[in-house]
N, CA, C and O of each residue as an XYZ file, in Angstrom:
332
protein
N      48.111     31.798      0.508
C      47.479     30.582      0.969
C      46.165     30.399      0.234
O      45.333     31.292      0.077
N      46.066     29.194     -0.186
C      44.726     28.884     -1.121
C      44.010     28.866      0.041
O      44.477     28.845      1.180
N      42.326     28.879     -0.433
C      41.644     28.840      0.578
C      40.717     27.198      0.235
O      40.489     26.731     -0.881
N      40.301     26.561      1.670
C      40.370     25.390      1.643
C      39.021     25.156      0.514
O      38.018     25.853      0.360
N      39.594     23.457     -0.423
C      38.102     23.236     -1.460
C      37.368     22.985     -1.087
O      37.509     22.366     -0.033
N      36.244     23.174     -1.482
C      34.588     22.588     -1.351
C      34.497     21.537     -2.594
O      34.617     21.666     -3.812
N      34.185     20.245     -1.577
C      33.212     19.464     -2.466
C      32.517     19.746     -3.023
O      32.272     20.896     -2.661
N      31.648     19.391     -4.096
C      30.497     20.008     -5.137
C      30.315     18.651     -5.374
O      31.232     18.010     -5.886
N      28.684     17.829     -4.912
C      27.870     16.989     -5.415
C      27.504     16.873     -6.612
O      26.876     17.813     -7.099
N      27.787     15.705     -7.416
C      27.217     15.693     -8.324
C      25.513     16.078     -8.368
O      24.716     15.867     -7.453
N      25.282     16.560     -9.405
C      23.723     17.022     -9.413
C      23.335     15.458     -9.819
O      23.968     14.598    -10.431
N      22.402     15.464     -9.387
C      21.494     14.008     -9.261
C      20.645     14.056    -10.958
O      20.399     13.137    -11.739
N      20.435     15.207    -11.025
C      19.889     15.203    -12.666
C      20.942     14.579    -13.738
O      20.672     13.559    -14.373
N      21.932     15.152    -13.853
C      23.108     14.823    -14.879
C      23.523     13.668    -14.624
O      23.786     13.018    -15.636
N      23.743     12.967    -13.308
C      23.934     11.405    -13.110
C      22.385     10.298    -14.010
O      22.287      9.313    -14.742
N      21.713     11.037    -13.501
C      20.669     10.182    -14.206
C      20.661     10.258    -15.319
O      20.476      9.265    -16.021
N      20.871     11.524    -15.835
C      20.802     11.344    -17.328
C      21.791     10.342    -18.011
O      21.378      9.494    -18.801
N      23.343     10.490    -17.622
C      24.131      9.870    -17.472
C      23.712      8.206    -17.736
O      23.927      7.465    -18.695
N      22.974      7.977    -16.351
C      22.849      6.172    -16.218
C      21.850      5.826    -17.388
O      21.961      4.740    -17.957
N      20.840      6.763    -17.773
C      19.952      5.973    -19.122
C      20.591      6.811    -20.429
O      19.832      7.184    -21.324
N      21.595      7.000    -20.468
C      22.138      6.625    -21.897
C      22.905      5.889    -21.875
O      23.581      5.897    -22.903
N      23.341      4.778    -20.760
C      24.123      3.688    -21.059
C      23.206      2.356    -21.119
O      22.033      2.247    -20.761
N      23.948      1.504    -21.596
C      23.686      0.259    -21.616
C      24.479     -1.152    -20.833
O      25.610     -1.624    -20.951
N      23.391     -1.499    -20.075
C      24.031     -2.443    -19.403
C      23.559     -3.859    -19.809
O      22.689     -4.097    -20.646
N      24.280     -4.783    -19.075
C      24.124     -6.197    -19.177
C      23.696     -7.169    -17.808
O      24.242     -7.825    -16.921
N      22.406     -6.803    -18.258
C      21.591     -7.628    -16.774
C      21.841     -9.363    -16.851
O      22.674     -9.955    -17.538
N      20.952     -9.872    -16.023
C      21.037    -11.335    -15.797
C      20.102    -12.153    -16.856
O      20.390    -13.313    -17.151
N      19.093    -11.563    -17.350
C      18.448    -12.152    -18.852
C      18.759    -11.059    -19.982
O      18.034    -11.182    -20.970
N      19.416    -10.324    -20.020
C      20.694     -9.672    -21.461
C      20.390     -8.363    -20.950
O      20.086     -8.088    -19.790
N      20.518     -7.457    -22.087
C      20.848     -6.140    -22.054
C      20.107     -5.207    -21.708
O      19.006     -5.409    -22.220
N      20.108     -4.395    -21.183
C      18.809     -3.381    -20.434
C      19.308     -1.972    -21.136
O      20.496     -1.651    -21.095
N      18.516     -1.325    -21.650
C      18.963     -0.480    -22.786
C      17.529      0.708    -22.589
O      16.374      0.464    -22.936
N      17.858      1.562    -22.160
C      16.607      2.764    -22.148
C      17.045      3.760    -22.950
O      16.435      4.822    -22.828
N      18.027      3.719    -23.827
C      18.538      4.282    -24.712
C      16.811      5.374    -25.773
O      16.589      6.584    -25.798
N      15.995      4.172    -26.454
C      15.061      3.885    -27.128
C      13.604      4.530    -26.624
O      12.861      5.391    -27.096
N      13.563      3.634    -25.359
C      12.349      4.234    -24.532
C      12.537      3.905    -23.045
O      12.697      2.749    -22.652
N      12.510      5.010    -22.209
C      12.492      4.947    -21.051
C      11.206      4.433    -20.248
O      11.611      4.014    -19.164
N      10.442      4.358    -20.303
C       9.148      3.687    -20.308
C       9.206      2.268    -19.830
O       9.399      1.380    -20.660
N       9.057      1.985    -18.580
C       8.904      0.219    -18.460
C       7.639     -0.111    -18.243
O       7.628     -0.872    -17.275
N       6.145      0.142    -18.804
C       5.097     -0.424    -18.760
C       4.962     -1.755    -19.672
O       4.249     -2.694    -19.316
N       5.701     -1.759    -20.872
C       5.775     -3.072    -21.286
C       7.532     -4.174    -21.154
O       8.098     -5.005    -21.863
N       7.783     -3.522    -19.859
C       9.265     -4.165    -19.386
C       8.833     -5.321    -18.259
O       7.858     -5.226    -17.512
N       9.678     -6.315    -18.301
C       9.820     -7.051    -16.836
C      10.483     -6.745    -15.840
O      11.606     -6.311    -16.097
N      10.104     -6.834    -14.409
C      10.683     -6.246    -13.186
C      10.895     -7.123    -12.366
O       9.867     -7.794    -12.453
N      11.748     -7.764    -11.346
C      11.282     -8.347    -10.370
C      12.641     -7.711     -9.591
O      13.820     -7.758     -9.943
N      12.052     -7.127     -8.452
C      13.164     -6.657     -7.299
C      13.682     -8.501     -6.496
O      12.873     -9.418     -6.352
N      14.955     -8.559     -6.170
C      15.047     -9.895     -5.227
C      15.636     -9.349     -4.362
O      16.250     -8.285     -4.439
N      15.492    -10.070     -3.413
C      15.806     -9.977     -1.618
C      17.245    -10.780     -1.463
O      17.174    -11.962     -1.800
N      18.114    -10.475     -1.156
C      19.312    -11.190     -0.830
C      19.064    -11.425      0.878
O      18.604    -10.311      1.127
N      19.069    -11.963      1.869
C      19.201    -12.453      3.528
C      20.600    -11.735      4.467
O      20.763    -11.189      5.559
N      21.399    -12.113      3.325
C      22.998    -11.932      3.966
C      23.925    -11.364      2.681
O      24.367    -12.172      1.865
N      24.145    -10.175      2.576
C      25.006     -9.327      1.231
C      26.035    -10.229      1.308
O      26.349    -10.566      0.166
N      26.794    -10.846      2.266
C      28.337    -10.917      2.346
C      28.071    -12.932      1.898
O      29.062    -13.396      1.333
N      27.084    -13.803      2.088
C      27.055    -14.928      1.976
C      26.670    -15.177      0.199
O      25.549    -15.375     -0.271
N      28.378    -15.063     -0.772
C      28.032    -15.473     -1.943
C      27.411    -16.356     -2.389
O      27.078    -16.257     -3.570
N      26.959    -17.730     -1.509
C      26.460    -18.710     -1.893
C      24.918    -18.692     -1.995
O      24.285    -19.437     -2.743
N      24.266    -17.584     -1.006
C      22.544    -17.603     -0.972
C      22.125    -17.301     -1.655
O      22.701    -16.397     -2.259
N      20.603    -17.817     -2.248
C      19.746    -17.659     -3.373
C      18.813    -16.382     -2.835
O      18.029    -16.284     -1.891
N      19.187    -15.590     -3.710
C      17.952    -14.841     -3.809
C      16.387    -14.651     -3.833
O      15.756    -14.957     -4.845
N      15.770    -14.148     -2.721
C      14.035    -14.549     -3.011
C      13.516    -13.272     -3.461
O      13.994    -12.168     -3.197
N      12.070    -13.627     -4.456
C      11.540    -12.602     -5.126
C      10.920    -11.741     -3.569
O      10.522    -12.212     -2.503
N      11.058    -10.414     -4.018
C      10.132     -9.392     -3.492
C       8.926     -8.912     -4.163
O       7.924     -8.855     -3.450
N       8.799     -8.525     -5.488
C       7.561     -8.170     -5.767
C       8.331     -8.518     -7.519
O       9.497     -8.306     -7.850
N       7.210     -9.093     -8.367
C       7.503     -9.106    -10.116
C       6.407     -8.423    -10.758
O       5.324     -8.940    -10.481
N       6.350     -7.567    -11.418
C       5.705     -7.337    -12.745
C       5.890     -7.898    -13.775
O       7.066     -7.839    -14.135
N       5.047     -8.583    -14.616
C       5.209     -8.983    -16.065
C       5.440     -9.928    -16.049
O       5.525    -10.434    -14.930
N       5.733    -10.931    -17.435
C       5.468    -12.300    -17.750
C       6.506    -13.636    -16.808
O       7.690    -13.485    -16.507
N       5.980    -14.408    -16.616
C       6.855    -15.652    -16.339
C       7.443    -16.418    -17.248
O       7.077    -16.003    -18.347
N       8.176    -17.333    -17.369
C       8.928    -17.866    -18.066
C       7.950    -18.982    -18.391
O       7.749    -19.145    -19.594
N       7.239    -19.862    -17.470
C       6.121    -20.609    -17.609
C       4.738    -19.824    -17.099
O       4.863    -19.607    -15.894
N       3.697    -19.415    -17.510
C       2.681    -18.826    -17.946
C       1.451    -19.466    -16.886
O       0.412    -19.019    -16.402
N       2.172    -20.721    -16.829
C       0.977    -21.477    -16.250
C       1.434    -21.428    -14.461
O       0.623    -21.348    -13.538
N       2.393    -21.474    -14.378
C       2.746    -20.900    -12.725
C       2.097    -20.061    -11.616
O       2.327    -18.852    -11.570
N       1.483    -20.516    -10.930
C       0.632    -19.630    -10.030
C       1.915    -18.305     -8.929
O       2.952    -18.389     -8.271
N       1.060    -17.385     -9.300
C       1.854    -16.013     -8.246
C       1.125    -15.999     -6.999
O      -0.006    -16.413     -6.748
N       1.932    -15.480     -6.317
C       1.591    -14.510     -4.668
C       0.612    -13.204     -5.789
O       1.043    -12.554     -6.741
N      -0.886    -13.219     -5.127
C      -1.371    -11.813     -5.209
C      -0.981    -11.077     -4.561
O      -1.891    -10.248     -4.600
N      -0.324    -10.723     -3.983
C       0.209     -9.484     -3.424
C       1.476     -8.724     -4.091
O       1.650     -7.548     -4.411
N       2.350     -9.965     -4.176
C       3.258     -9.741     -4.832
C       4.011     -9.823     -5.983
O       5.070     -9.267     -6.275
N       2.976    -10.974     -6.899
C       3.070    -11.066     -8.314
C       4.476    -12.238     -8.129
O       4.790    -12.801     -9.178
N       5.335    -12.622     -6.813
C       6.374    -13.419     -7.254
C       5.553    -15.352     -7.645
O       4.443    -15.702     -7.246
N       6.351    -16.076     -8.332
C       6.058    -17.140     -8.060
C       6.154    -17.585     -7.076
O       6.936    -17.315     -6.164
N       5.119    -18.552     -7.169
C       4.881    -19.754     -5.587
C       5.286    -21.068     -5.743
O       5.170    -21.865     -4.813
């Protein structure tokens, strides 16, 4: 009689390493840390979905780092999203 398997977790190191040698295809193009892992000169903005399951709702900003698309757009100080 075999004796029963044990799961074995992936190690969380080797997954990560894993996810930044790929390249994906975000919503303004390709996100690539291939090069430099480093996002101090990257754009960020986390968004808030209301309802996961309602495909139709717009997403609101939670917090942005880095440039706007129009420059002249006033942000939330707190949160860097547009207003």
């Amino acid at each position: 009689m075999d004796p029963p398997s044990k799961e074995v977790a992936p190690h969380r190191a080797a997954v990560a390493q894993q996810l930044r040698e790929a390249t994906f295809q975000g919503a303004t193009g390709k996100i690539d840390f291939r090069t430099s892992r480093i996002g101090n000169e990257r754009n960020l903005a986390v968004l808030r979905v209301s309802d996961i399951h309602d495909l139709d709702a717009a997403p609101t900003c939670a917090y942005m780092k880095g440039g706007l698309f129009d420059p002249r757009q006033s942000r939330d100080p707190d949160t860097g999203c547009p207003e």
